[in-house]
N, C-alpha and C positions, 0 to 999 in steps of 0.2 A: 504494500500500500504506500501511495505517494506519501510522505511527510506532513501534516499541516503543520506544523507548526515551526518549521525551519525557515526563518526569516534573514532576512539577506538585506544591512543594510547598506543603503546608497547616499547619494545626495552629502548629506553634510556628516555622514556617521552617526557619532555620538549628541548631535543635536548642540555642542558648544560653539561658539560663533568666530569665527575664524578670526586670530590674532589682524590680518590687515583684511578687511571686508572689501570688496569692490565697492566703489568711490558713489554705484547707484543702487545699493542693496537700501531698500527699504528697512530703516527701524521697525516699523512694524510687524515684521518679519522674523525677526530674530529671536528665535527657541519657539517656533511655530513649529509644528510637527503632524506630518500627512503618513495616514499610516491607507497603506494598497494591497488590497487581498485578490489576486490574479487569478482564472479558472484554469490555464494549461502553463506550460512550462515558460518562463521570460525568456528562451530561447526560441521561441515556436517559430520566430518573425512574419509573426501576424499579430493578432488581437492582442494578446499577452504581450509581446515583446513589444509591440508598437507605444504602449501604454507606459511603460516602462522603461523603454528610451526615452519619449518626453517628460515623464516625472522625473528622472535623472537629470536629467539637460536643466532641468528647471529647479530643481532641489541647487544644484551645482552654483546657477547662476544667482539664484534669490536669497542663499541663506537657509531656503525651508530645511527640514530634516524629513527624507522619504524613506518609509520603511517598508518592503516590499516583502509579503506572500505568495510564494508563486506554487502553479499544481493545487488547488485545492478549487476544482470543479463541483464536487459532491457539498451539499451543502452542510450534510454530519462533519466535514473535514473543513468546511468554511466559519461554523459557527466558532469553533474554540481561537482560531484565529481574530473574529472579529472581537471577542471579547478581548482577547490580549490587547486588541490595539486600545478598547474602550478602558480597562484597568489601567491601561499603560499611558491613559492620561491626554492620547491624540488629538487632536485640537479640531482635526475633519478626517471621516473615514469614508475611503472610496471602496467599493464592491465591484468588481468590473466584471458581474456576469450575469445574466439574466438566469442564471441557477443561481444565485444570492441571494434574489428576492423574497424567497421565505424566510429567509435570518433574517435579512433587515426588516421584514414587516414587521416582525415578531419584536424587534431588539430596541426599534426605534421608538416608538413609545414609553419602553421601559427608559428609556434615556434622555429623553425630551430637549438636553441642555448641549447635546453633542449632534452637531450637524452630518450626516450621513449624507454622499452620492452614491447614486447606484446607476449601471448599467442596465435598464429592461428593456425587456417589448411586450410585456403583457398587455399594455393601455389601460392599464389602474392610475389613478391619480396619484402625485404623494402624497407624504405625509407631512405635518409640519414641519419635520425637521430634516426632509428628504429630499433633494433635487434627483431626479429622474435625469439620465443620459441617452444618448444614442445617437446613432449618425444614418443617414439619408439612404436608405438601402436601393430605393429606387432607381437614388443617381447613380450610386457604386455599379448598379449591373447595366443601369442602360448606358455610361460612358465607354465602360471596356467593350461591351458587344455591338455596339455603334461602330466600333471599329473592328472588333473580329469577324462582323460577317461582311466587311467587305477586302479583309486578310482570305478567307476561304474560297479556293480555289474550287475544291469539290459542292460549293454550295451546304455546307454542312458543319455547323456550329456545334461544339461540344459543350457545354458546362458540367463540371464537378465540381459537387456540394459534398458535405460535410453529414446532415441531416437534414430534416423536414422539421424543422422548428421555424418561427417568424421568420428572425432575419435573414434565414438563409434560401428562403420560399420565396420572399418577395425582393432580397437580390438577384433572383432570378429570374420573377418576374419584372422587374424593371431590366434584366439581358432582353426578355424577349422583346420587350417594346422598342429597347435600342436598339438590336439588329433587323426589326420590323423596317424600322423606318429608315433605317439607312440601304438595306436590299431587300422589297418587298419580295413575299416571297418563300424567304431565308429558314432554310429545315434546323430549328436550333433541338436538339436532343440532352438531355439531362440525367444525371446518376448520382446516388450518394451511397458515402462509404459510411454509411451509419453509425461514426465515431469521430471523436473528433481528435483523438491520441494517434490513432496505428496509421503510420505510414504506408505502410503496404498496400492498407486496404486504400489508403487515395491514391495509391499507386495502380490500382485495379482500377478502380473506377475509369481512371484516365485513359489504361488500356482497353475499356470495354468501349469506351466513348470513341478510341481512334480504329478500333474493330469494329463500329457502324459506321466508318468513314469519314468522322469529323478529323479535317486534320488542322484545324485553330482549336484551341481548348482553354474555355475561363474558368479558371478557378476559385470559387464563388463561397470557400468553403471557411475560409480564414483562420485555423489553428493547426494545431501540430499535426495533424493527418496530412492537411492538404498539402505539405512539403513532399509527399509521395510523386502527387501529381508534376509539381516541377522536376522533381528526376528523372521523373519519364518521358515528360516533352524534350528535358534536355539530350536524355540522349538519344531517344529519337528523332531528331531536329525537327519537332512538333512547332509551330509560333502558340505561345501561350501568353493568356492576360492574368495578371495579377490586384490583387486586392489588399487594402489596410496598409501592409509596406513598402517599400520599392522591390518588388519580386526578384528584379534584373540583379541584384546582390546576391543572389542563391544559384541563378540561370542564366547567366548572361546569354547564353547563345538564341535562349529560347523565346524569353520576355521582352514585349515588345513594350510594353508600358501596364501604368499598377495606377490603382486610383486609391491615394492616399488619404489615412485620416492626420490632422493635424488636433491635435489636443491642447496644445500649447497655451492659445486664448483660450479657452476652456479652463485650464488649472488655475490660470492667473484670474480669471475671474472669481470663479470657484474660491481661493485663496485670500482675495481682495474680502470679498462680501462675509468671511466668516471672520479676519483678522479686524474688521471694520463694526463688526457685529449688524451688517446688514441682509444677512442669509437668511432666500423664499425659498418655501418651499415654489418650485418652480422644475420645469423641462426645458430638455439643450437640445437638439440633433445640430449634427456635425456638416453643413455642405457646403456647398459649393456657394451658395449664397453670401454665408458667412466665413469664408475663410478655414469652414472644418474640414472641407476638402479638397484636395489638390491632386492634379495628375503629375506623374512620373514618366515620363516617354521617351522613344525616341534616343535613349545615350548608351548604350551599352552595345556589342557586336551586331546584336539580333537587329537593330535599327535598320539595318541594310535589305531586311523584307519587307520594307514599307517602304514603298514609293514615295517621293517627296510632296507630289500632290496631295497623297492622302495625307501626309503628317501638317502639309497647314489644314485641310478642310479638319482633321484632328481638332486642333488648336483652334480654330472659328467654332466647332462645334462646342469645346469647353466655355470659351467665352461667353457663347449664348445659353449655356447652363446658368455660368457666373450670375449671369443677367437676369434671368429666371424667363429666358423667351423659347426654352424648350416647354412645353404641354407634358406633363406626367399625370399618373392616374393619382387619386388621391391614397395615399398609406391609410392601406385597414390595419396596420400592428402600432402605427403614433398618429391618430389624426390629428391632422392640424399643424404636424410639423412637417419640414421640408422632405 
């Protein structure tokens, strides 16, 4: 059984404030303490590890102290976790999984005076002392597959998913809108490796997907499975899209572009309003709107499969995300948000 309770701290360490501070570290700031309970491993580079580079970057740069839990998906392995961080005094506690969500229901009333984020998609409101996360699923599938179905030579778009939970059903269904609209038409086929740990099995999936002829494949699946599927586009010389982190760091050969979360504004907000004592209960999604999303493209070897045409109409398609002059279907997992 994973560990929960082997924590790994980052950021400032021991939480004492560094003998020469950088010259813009907020007073405010100093001996604030972010404690982050992760679902798969900080190496995953996806969801975990994305989270977990910018709490680091930002612990680094602010002074904050981040203290990170990683692997504790199960919420029996999440609860003793969260309580450490609550005993231990944390000033804001982040949950970053929608299998969290039943500790923090439970927890966060019992503790009224300690502000809670959480990662869901259920579509429950919070609680007072809970701001709710999550980022634009719609746009993460329809940006990469806007452009993988018109990567696909055979007409024939793969996606591999992770499971059939929210976010990973309607990243998929905003792929299928984006490769709609960019080649009507467009045969997009789908499979999940019903876990979101074993490589292997997204290593299958990927294979069953290029065994019906998809040979572009998004991978749609975001934690430590999905790393299966970029070893098998890579050494198949598969073009694969990537999600959450810059993919092309694992695959160069294969990844042609990753549609990033940026969490950054997010923490500092997040950080601001609880050091400030101004923390609502209130919802984030992460896009393209606001700067929680960004695309990765275009820099690594695989670049050379995309015609230059396609990589600005790319880049004009992003923009008109930015802008919000693409048309998406309304999210049934966060109404209301992007």
């Amino acid at each position: 059984m994973l560990s929960a309770l082997a924590l790994l701290a980052t950021g400032c360490g021991n939480g004492d404030t560094p003998e020469d501070p950088a010259p813009d570290q907020p007073d405010a700031l100093e001996g604030f303490r972010l404690g982050l309970a992760l679902p798969t491993t900080a190496d995953d580079h996806h969801w975990s590890y994305r989270m977990a580079q910018e709490a680091e970057a930002f612990g680094e740069e602010t002074g904050v102290e981040v203290q990170v839990s990683s692997a504790v998906f199960d919420p029996t392995e999440a609860e003793p976790v969260i309580r450490q961080f609550i005993d231990g005094g944390y000033d804001v506690i982040i949950a970053h999984s929608f299998s969290h969500e039943p500790v923090i229901r439970e927890l966060a009333p019992q503790f009224p005076d300690i502000p809670f984020a959480l990662a869901a998609d259920s579509g429950d409101p919070p609680d007072e002392n809970m701001l709710i996360y999550t980022y634009s699923y719609l746009q993460m599938g329809y940006t990469m597959c806007w452009l993988g179905a018109q990567l696909s030579e055979n007409g024939v778009l793969g996606v591999a998913g992770a499971d059939q939970v929210p976010y990973n059903t309607e990243t998929n269904e905003g792929c299928r809108v984006g490769a709609e609209d960019a080649v009507p038409g467009i045969e997009v086929i789908e499979a999940f490796s019903g876990d979101f740990f074993d490589q292997q099995r997204g290593r299958e999936v990927a294979q069953s997907l290029a065994d019906q002829g998809a040979d572009v494949i998004f991978e749609s699946g975001g934690t430590d499975s999905s790393l299966g599927a970029f070893a098998f586009c890579e050494e198949q010389d598969l073009i694969c899209l990537g999600t959450v982190a810059d993919q092309s760091e694992i695959a160069p050969n294969s990844v042609v572009a990753s549609t990033v979360i940026d969490w950054r504004t997010f923490l500092t907000d997040l950080v601001d309003q609880v050091s400030e004592g101004t923390f609502e209960a209130t919802e984030y999604s992460a896009a393209f709107q606001n700067d929680g999303l960004s695309a990765i493209a275009f820099e690594g070897p695989a670049a050379e499969k995309v015609p230059q045409e396609l990589q600005d109409s790319f880049w004009e398609m992003i923009d008109a995300m930015s802008n919000d002059e693409i048309d998406l279907p309304e999210s049934t997992v966060h109404p209301g948000l992007p």
